[in-house]
C-alpha positions in Angstrom: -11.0 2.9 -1.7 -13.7 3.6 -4.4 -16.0 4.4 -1.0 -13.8 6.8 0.5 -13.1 8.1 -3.2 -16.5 8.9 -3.7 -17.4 10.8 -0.3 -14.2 12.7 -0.2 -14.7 15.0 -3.4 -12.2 12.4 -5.6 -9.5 12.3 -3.1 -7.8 9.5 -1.8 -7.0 8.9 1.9 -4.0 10.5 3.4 -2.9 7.3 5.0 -4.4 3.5 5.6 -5.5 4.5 9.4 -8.1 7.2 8.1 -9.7 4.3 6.8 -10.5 3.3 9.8 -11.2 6.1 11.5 -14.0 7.3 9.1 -15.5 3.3 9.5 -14.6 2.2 5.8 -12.6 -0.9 7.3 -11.9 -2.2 10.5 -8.5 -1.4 12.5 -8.0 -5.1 12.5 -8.4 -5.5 8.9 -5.1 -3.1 8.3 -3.5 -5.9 10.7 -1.1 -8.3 8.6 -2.8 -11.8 9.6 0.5 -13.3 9.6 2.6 -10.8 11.8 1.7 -10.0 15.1 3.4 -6.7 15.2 2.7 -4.3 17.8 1.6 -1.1 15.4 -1.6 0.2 13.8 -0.8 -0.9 10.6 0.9 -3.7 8.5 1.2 -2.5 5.6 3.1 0.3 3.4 0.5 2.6 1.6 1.2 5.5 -1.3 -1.4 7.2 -3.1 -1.6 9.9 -5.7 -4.5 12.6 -4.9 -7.4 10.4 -6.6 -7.8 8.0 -9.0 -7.7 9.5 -12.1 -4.4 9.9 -11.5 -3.4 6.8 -12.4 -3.2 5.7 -16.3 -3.3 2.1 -15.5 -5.3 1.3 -12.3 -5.3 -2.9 -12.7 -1.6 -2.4 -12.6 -0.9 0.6 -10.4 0.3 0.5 -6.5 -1.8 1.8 -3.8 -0.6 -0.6 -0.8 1.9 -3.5 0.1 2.5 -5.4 2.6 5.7 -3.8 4.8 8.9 -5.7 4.3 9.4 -8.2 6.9 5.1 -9.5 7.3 5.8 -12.6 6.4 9.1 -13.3 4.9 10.6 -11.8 1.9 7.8 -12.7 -0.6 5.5 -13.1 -1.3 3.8 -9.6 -0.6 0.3 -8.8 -0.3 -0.8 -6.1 -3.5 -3.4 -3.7 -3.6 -4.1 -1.7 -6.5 -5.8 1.5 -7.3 -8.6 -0.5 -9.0 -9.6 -2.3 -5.7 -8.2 -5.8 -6.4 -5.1 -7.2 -4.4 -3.5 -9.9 -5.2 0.3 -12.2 -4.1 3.4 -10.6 -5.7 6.8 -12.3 -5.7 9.7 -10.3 -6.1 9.5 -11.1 -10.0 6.4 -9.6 -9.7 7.2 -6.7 -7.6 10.2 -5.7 -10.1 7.4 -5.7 -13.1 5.4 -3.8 -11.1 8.3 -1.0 -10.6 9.5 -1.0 -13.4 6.3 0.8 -14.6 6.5 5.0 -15.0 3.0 5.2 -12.5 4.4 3.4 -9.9 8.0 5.1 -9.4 6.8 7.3 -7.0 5.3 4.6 -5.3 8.5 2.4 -5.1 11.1 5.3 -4.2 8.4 6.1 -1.4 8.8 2.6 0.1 12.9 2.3 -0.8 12.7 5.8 1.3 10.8 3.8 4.3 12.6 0.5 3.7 16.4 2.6 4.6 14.7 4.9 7.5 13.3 1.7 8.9 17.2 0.4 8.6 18.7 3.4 9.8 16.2 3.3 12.8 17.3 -0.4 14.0 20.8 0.7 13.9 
């Protein structure tokens, strides 16, 4: 991220696949190990413009894994300070609870229920 940060005048990426495309990860690394899914991507992404955005980057949500990867929990966690680490749903809760990452969890309740509405 810090990468892509740096070359793109502070901005983040528009989506996970960009990542890709400009050669700052592989398409296989955006590739849930676990799930063998045909799509792109595995997992949900959400990003403010850039970085400074964020008032607490250890604990503010860039990217999770999408819902259904590997079970219910735990989820895979990236945050905007580059680490990633295994959330329970505990965890996740914590983690949503917090004012910088509402955006970030209404954008995924909005993909969870079009994902739902979609299998119906």
């Amino acid at each position: 991220m810090y990468v892509a940060d740096a070359n793109n005048g502070g901005t983040l990426p528009p989506d996970l696949p960009t990542l890709a495309e400009g050669q700052y990860v592989t398409a296989d690394m955006l590739l849930c190990p676990v799930t063998h899914k045909a799509r792109t991507c595995d997992y949900f992404y959400y990003a403010k413009n850039n970085l400074e955005a964020y008032a607490d980057p250890p604990n503010a949500l860039l990217a999770c894994d999408l819902p259904g990867n590997h079970g219910k929990e735990p989820l895979t966690v990236l945050f905007a300070d580059g680490h990633v680490e295994s959330a329970d749903a505990r965890r996740m809760q914590q983690l949503f609870s917090q004012p910088q990452n509402a955006e970030f969890a209404a954008a995924l309740k909005a993909a969870e229920t079009a994902k739902a509405s979609n299998a119906k």
